[in-house]
C-alpha positions as CSV (number, residue, x, y, z in Angstrom):
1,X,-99.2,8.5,-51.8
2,X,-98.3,8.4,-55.4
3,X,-98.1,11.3,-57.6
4,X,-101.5,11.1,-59.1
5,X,-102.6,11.9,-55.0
6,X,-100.5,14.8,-54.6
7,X,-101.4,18.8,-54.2
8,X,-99.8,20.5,-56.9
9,X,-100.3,24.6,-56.1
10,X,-97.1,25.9,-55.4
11,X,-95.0,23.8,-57.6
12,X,-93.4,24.7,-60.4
13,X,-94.6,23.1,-63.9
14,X,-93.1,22.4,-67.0
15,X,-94.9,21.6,-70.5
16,X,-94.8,21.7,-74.3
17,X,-96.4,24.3,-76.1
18,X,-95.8,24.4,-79.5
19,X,-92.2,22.0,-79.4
20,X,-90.9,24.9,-77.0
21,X,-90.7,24.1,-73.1
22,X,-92.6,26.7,-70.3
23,X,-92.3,26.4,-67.2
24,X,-94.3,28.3,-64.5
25,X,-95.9,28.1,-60.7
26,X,-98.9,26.4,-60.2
27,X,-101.0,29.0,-58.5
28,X,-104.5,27.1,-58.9
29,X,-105.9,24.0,-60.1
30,X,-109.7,23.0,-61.5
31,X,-110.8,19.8,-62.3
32,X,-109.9,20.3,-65.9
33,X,-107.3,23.2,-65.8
34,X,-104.1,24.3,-64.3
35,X,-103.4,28.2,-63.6
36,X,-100.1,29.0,-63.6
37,X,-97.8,32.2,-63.1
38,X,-95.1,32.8,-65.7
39,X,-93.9,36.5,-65.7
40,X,-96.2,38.1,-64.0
41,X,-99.2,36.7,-66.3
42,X,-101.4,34.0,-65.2
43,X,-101.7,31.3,-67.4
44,X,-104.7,28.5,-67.7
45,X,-103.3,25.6,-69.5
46,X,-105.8,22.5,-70.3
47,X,-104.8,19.0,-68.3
48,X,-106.4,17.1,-71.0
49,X,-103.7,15.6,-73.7
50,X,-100.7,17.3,-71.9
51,X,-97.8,15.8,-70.1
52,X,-96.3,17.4,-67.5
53,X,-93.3,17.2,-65.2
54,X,-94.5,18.5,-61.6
55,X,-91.4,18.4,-59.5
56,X,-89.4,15.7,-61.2
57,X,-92.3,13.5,-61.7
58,X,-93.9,13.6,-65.5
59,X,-97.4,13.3,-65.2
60,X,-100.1,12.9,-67.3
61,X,-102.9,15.4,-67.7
62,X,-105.4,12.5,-69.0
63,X,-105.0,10.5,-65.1
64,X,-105.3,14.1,-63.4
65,X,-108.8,15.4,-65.0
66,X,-110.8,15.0,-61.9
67,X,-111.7,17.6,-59.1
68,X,-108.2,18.1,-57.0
69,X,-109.8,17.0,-53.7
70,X,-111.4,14.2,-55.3
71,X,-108.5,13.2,-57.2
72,X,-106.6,13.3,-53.6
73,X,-108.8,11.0,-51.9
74,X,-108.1,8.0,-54.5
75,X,-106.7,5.0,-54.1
76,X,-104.6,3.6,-56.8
């Protein structure tokens, strides 16, 4: 499985917002968001034009736009 294929709720994100980095637990996933929980606030940050680091994997949000249990299922 590679890290496009992987389930993301429950880990812990990092991104760029504004040259600062936040960080925060994924608590949800859409095919073109992430909700995440930083401080007891729940965040939705866009996939599209991001990079992330998942883990210690940096991933990028343009590969991940697709429906998670779609995205799951393919083959790379």
């Amino acid at each position: 499985m590679n890290k496009y294929q992987k389930e993301y709720i429950g880990e812990t994100l990092e991104y760029e917002d504004n040259g600062k980095t936040k960080t925060g637990k994924i608590i949800d996933e859409t095919k073109n968001t992430f909700k995440i929980k930083k401080n007891n606030k729940t965040i939705t940050i866009l996939k599209n034009k991001k990079k992330f680091r998942i883990g210690n994997e940096e991933i990028n949000g343009e590969k991940i736009t697709k429906k998670p249990q779609d995205r799951i299922k393919i083959k790379r």
